[in-house]
TIMINU-737253 format. One line per 4 residues: for each residue x, y, z of C-alpha. Coordinates in nm, 2 decimals. Layout:
N
X Y Z | ...
//
This chain:
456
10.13 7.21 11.89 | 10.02 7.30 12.23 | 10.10 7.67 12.31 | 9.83 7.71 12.62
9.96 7.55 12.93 | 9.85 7.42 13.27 | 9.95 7.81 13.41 | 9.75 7.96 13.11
9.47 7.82 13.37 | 9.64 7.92 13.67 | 9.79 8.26 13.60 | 9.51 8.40 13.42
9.22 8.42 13.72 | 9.49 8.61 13.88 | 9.57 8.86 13.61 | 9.18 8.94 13.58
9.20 9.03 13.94 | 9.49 9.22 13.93 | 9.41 9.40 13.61 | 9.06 9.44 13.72
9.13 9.61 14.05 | 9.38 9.84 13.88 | 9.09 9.94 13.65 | 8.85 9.97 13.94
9.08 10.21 14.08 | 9.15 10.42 13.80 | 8.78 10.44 13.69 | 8.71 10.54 14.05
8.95 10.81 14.10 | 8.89 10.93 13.73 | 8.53 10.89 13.71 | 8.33 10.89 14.02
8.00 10.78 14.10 | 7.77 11.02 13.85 | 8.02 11.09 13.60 | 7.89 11.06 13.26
8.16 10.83 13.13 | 8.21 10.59 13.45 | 7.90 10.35 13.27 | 8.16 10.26 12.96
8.52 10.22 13.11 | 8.52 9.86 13.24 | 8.28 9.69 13.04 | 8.56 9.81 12.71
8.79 9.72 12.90 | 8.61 9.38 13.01 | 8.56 9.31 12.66 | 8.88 9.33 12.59
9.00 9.10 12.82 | 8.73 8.85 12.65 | 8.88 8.92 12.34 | 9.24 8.81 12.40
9.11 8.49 12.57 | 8.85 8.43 12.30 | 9.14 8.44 12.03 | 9.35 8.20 12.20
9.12 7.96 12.24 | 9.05 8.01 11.83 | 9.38 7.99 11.77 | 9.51 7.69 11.95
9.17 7.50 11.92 | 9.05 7.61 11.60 | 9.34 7.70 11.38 | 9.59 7.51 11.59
9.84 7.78 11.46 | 9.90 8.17 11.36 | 10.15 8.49 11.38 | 9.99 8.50 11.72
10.15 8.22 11.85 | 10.47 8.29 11.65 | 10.53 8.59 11.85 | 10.48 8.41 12.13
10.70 8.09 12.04 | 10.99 8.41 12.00 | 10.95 8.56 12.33 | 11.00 8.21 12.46
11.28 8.17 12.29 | 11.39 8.52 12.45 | 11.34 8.46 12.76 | 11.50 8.11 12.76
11.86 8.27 12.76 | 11.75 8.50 13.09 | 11.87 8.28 13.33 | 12.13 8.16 13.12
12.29 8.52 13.08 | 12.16 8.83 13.15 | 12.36 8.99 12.87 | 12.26 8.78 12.59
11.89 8.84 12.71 | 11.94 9.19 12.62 | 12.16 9.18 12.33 | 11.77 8.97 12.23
11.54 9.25 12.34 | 11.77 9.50 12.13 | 11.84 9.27 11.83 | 12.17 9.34 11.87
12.42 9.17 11.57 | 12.49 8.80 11.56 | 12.83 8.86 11.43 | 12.93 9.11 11.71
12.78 8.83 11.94 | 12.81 8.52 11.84 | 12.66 8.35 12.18 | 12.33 8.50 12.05
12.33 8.23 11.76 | 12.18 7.93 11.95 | 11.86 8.17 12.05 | 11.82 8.34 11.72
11.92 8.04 11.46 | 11.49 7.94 11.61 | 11.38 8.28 11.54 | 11.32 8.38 11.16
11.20 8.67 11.26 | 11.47 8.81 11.40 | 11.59 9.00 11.12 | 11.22 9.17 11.05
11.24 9.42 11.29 | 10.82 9.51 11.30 | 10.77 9.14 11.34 | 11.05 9.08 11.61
10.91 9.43 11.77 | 10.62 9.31 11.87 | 10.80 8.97 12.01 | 10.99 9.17 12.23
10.70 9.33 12.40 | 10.55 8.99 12.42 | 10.93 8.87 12.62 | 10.88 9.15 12.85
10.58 9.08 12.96 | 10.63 8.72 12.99 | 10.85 8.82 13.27 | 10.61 8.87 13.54
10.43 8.56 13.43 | 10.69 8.26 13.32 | 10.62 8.38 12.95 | 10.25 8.21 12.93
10.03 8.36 12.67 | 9.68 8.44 12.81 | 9.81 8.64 13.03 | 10.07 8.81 12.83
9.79 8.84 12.60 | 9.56 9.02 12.87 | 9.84 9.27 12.91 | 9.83 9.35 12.54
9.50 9.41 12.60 | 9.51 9.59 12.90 | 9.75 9.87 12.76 | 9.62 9.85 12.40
9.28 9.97 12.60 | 9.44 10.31 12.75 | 9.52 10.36 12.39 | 9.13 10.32 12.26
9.00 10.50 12.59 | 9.22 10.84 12.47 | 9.09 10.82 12.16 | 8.70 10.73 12.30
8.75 11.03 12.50 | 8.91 11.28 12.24 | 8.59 11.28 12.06 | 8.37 11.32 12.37
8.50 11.57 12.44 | 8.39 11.76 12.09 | 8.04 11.56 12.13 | 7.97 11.54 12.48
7.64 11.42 12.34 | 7.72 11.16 12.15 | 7.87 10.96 12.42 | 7.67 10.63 12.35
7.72 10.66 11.98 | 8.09 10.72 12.01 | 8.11 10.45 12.27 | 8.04 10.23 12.02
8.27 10.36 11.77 | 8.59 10.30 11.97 | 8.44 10.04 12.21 | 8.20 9.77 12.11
8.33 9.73 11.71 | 8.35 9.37 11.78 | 8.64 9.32 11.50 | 8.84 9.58 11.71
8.78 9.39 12.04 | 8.90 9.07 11.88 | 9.20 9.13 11.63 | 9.32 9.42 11.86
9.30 9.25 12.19 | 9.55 8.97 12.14 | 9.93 8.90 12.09 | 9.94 9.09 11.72
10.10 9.36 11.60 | 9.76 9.51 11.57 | 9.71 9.55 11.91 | 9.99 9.70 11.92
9.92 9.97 11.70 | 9.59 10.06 11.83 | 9.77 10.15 12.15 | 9.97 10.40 11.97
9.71 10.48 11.72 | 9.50 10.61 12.00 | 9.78 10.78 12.16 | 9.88 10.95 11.85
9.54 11.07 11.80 | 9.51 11.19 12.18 | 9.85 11.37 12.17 | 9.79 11.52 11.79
9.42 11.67 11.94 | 9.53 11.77 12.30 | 9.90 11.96 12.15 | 9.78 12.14 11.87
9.41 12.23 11.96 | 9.43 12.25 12.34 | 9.81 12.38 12.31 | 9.85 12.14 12.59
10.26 12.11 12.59 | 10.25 11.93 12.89 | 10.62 11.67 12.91 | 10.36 11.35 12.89
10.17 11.49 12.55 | 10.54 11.48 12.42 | 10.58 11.16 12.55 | 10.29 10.98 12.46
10.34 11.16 12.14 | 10.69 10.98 12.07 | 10.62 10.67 12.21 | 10.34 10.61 11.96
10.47 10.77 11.68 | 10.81 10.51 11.72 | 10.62 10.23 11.81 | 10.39 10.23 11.45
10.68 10.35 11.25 | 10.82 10.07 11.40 | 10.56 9.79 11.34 | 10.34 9.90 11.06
10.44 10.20 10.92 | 10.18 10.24 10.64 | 9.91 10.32 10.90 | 10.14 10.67 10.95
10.12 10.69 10.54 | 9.70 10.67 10.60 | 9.76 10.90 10.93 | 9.99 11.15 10.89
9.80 11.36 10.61 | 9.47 11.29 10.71 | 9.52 11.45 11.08 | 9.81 11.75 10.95
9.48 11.87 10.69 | 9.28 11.84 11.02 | 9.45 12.05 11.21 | 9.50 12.27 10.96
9.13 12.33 10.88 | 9.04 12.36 11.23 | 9.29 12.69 11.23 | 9.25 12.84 10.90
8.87 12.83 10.98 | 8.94 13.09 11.29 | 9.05 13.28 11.01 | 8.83 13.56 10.89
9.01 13.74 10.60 | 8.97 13.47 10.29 | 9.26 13.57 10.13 | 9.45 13.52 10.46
9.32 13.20 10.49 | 9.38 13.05 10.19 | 9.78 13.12 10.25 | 9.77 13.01 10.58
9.61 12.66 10.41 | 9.87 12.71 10.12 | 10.15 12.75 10.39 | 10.04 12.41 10.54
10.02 12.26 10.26 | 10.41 12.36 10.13 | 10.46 12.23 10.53 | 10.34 11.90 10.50
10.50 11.84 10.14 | 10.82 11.90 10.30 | 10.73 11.68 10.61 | 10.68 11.40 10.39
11.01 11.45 10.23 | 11.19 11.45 10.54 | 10.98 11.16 10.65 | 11.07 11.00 10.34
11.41 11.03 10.37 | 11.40 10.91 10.79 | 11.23 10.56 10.63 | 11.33 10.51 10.29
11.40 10.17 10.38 | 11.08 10.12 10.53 | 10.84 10.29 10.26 | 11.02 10.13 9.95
10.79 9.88 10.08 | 10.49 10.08 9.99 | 10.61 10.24 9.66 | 10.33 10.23 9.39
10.55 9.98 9.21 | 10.61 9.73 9.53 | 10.22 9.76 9.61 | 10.12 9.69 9.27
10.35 9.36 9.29 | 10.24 9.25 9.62 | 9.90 9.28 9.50 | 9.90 9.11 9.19
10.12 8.79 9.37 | 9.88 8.80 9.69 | 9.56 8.81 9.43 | 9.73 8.51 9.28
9.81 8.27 9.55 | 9.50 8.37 9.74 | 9.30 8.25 9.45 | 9.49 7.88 9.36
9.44 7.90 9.76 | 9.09 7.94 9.71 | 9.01 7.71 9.43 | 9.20 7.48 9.58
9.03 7.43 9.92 | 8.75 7.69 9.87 | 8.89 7.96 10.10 | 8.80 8.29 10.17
8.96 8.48 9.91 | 8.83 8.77 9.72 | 8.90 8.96 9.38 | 8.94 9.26 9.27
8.98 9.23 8.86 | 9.27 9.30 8.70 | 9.48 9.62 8.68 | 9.83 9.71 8.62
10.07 9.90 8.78 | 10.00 10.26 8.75 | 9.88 10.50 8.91 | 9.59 10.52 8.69
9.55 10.17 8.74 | 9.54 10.13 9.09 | 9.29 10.39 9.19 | 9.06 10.24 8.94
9.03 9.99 9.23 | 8.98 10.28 9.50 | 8.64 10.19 9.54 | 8.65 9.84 9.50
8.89 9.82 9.76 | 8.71 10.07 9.96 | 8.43 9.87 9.92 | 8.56 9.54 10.05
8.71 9.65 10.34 | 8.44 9.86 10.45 | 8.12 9.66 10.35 | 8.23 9.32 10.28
8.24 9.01 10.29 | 7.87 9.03 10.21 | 7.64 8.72 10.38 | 7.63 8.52 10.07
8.03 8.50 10.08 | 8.12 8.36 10.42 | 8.21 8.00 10.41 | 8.32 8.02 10.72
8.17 8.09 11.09 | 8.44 8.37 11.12 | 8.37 8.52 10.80 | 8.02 8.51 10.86
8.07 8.69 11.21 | 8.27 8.94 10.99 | 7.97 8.95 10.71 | 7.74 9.06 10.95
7.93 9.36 11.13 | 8.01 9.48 10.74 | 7.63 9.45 10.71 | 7.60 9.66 11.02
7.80 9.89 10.82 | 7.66 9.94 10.53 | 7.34 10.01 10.69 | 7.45 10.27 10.92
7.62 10.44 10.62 | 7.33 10.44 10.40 | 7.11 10.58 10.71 | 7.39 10.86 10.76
7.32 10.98 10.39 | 6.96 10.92 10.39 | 6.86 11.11 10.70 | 7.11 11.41 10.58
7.07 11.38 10.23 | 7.33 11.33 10.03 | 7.41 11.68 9.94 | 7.33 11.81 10.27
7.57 11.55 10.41 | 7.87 11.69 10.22 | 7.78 11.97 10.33 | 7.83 11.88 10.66
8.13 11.72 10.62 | 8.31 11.99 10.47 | 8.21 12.23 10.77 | 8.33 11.97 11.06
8.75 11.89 11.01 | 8.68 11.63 11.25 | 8.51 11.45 10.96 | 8.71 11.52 10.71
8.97 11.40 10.93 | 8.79 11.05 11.02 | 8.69 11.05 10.66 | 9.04 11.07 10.48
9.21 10.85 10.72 | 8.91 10.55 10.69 | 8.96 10.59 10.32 | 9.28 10.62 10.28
9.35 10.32 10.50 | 9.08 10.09 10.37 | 9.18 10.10 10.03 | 9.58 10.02 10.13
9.47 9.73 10.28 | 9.17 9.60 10.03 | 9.38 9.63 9.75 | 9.67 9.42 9.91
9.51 9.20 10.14 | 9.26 8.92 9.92 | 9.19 8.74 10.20 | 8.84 8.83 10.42
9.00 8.67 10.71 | 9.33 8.84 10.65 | 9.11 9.19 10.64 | 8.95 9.15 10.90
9.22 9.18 11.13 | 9.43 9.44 10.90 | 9.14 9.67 10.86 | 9.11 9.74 11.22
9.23 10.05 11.29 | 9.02 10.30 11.04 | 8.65 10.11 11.18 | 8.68 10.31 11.49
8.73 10.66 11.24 | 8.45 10.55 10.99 | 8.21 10.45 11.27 | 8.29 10.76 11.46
8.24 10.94 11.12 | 7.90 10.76 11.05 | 7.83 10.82 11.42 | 7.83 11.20 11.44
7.68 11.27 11.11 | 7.40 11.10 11.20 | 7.37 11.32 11.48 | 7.43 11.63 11.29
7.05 11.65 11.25 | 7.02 11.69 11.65 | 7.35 11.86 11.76 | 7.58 12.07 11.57
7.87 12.13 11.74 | 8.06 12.47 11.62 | 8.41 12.53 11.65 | 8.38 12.73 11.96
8.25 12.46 12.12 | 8.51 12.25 12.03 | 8.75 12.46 12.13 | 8.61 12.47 12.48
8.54 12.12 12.54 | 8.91 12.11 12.44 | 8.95 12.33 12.75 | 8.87 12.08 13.01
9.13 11.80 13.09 | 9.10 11.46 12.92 | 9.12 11.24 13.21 | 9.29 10.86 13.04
//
């Protein structure tokens, strides 16, 4: 099926422009001539643009088909009822009930996503956007991009601004992962998620460290907590705990009295517990999904079909071993899962030129973590690591994350768009011990480079 169209070619010089000159003036008024961080802004956000365009052409040319272009094929089918009637085009966007409105029936009886609310989310973003273009899908795509970037630029600069010397390194941390550029640029519920991700991580940082409570912290803050809670909620499950021990490390260590300090951290702790419950309790529905039990299932039925899949037509599937349901059971798998998402598919396993693409960045990987330890040494690295909460915090999340989504996913080309959002973290991680040896930043200085204003 043909899902570019004769104003993909049209519309999309014109977005460039448009989007390009908005850039231009943002990076201008932001970061003048001389700044330090004026050299990396457009060519991220230039390579994102590449991105979105690069997977449409893999998808329509290559593939021929994908969830990309069923989001797309749903905010078509959206936006098909706005000139028929303005109400039933919003009753869409809200996914209001079909029995309380049974004119919405024509539109959503082509739309089986309608009743899976992350899926149909990111569908409604897509029909929004599609307004201000006749709903084509490069340039609805280039938006994606364009927003997802203010996202990965608040993140890019959170961590400058604790390593103002590290600006290269960390450029390519949040920048220039290729996987990130391509999987987060496009029509996906990825890209949506790094635009909140980033935001998340921005707001979390500039509240509780720079006790910024400024009404668009609190905003930001809300917008990207709904928006993954709404579309992939596990990545909050990965998040959540991994940035609330963060922030609690970086206070109780302003602590001088031990004994002080340890109930301050024992204080959090109890917090946090009880967080979770109420967390819990706000989507039960949603993290049923991602009970020990349900994950267990999911994995041993994807592990399954991926492999008749792949001894069928010799895909790109991968295997774990066996293990049952328990708790036991599935972190004996922690670092095989850990392991796969982070480091594989190794060259000998891509069949594919995609795979291969993503064999090489894991290579890239593996290398830079080996070099992290080396240079260090490994017990000089922990210790490291257990001085800097930014690095426990990049490290629990990148864990944490990978081995949800190795243990579940069995596919290489499946993981390499799902694993997305922890490479920024563990780059960022590898990144900055590396550069431990050089610089080594205390918490004072963190605390001031907090100080100064983190221009998005």
């Amino acid at each position: 099926m043909q899902y570019l169209s004769i104003w993909d070619l049209v519309l999309t010089p014109v977005y460039l422009a448009v989007l390009i000159g908005i850039a231009k003036w943002w990076r201008n008024r932001h970061y003048p001539p001389g700044h330090s961080l004026r050299k990396y802004y457009l060519p991220g956000l230039y390579l994102k643009f590449g991105g979105a365009i690069f997977i449409a052409l893999i998808y329509q040319y290559y593939y021929g088909f994908g969830d990309t272009f069923n989001y797309f094929s749903h905010s078509q089918i959206i936006n098909s009822s706005f000139s028929n009637s303005l109400s039933d085009w919003w009753n869409l966007i809200r996914r209001a009930p079909v029995d309380d409105y049974p004119t919405l029936y024509k539109y959503t009886s082509q739309m089986y996503w309608y009743n899976d609310p992350p899926s149909y989310s990111v569908a409604v973003i897509a029909a929004v956007l599609g307004l201000f273009n006749g709903t084509s899908y490069i340039p609805i795509a280039l938006l994606f991009a364009f927003f997802s970037y203010t996202g990965v630029w608040a993140m890019f600069k959170t961590f400058v601004n604790m390593y103002p010397k590290m600006q290269k390194q960390l450029a390519i941390a949040f920048l220039f992962i290729p996987s990130t550029i391509v999987w987060g640029s496009g029509i996906f519920k990825d890209t949506v998620c790094m635009f909140g991700l980033g935001w998340l991580t921005y707001c979390v940082f500039r509240i509780f460290v720079n006790k910024d409570f400024s009404l668009k912290n609190f905003v930001f803050l809300g917008l990207s907590f709904y928006l993954i809670a709404t579309v992939k909620v596990y990545i909050l499950i990965a998040f959540l705990p991994a940035v609330s021990f963060w922030v609690m490390l970086t206070y109780s260590q302003r602590v001088r009295s031990f004994i002080i300090r340890m109930a301050v951290r024992l204080a959090v702790v109890g917090i946090l517990g009880l967080s979770f419950v109420v967390f819990s309790s706000q989507f039960s529905k949603e993290l049923n999904k991602y009970s020990l039990e349900n994950i267990s299932k999911t994995a041993e039925t994807t592990r399954n079909y991926i492999g008749y899949i792949s001894e069928r037509e010799g895909g790109s599937g991968y295997n774990l071993g066996e293990f049952d349901g328990s708790l036991g059971g599935m972190l004996s798998k922690f670092p095989a899962a850990v392991v796969v998402t982070l480091f594989r598919p190794f060259l000998w396993e891509a069949g594919k030129v995609i795979v291969f693409l993503s064999a090489v960045e894991a290579l890239f990987f593996l290398y830079l973590t080996l070099k992290a330890f080396l240079k260090n040494g490994l017990l000089k690295s922990f210790k490291l690591i257990g001085k800097d909460p930014n690095l426990i915090f990049c490290l629990i999340f990148s864990l944490v994350f990978a081995f949800s989504v190795g243990i579940s996913s069995y596919n290489f080309g499946a993981l390499s768009r799902y694993k997305i959002p922890c490479l920024p973290f563990y780059v960022a991680f590898l990144v900055i011990l590396l550069g431990k040896a050089n610089s080594k930043p205390t918490m004072v200085k963190i605390r001031k480079a907090f100080a100064a204003p983190l221009n998005t």
